[in-house]
C-alpha positions as CSV (number, residue, x, y, z in Angstrom):
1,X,112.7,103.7,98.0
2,X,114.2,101.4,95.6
3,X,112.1,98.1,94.8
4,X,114.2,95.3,93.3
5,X,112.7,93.1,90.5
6,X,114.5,90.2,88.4
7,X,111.8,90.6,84.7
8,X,112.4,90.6,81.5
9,X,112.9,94.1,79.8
10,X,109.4,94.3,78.0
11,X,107.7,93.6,81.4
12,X,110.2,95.5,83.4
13,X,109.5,98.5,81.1
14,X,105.8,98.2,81.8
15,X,106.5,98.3,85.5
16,X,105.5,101.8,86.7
17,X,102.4,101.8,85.4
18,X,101.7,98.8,87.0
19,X,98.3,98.6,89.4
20,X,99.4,96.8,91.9
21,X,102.4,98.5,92.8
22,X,100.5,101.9,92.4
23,X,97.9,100.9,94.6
24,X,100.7,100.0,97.0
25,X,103.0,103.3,97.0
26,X,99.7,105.4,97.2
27,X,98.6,103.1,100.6
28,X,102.4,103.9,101.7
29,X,101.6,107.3,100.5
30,X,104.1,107.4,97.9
31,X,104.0,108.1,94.2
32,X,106.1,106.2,91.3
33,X,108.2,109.1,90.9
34,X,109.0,108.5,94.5
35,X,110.5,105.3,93.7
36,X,114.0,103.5,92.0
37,X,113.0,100.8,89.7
38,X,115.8,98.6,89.4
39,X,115.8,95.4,87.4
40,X,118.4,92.6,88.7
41,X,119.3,91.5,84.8
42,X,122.1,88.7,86.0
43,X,121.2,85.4,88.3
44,X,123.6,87.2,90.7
45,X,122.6,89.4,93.5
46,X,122.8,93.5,93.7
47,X,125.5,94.3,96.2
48,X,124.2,96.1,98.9
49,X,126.9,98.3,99.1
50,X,126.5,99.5,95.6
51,X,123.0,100.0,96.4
52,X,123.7,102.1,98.9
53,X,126.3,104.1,97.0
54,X,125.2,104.5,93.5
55,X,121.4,105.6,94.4
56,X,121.5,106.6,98.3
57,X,119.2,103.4,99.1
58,X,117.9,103.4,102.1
59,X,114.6,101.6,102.1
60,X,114.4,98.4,99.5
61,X,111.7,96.0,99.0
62,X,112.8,93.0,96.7
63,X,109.9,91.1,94.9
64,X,111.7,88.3,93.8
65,X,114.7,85.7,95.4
66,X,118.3,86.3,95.3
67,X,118.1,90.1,94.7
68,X,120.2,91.3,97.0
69,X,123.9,90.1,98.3
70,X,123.1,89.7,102.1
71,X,119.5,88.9,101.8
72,X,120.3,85.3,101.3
73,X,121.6,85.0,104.7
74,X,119.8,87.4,106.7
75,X,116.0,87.8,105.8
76,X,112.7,85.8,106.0
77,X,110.0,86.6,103.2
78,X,107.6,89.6,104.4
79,X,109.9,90.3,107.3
80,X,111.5,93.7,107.5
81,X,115.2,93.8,108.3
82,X,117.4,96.6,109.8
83,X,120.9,96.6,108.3
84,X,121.9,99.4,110.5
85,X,125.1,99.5,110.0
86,X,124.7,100.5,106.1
87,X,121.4,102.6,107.0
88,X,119.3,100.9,105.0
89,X,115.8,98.7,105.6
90,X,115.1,95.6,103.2
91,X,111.9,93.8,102.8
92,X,111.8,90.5,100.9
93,X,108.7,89.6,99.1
94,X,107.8,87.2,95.9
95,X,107.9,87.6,93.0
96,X,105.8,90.8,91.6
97,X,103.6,89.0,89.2
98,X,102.6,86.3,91.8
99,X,101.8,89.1,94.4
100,X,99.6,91.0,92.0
101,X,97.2,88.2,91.7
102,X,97.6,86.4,94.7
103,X,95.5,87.9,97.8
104,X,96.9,85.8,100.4
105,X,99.8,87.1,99.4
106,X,99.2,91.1,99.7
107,X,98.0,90.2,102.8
108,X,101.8,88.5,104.0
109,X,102.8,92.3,102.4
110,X,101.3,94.6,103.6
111,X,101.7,94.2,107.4
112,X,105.7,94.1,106.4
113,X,105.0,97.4,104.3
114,X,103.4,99.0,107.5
115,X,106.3,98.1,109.5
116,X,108.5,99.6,107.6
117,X,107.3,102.7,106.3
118,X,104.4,103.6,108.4
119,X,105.6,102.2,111.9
């Protein structure tokens, strides 16, 4: 799994030990080492493509808008999308910070999450 995030480097550093997103992995049954932290460092998009080639992507969840290339175009926030031509699953969400402290918004997660990794 590769989850996108757009942070600044102190804060993105912090990431993997963050509760939230540990709580979330274990629910999902995954561990941090399980995951590809990637931090979207220009206002521009990932490419999808180079997702998919550089680190074999094929299940992201972005917190955060404008992450990723085709996202902008194709996806609704907490709404899982096939892109099965490339192989790959994407889940939008906001941004990390507001999701950690924001329980109506875990809730608009987590039925996304189960969709996509547990149905």
């Amino acid at each position: 799994m590769v989850l996108l995030v757009r942070l600044p480097p102190d804060q993105f550093h912090k990431l993997h030990r963050n509760v939230f997103l540990n709580k979330m992995l274990q629910a999902l049954g995954l561990v941090m080492a399980d995951v590809v932290l990637v931090n979207v460092e220009s206002h521009l998009p990932v490419a999808l493509t180079s997702l998919r080639r550089e680190l074999a992507a094929t299940q992201v969840v972005a917190f955060g808008r404008n992450l990723l290339d085709v996202a902008v175009r194709n996806t609704q926030i907490y709404e899982p999308v096939q892109f099965t031509i490339q192989g790959l699953s994407y889940l939008a969400a906001a941004e990390i910070e507001m999701v950690e402290y924001d329980v109506s918004l875990k809730k608009r997660l987590w039925p996304g999450l189960q969709r996509m990794f547990l149905g």
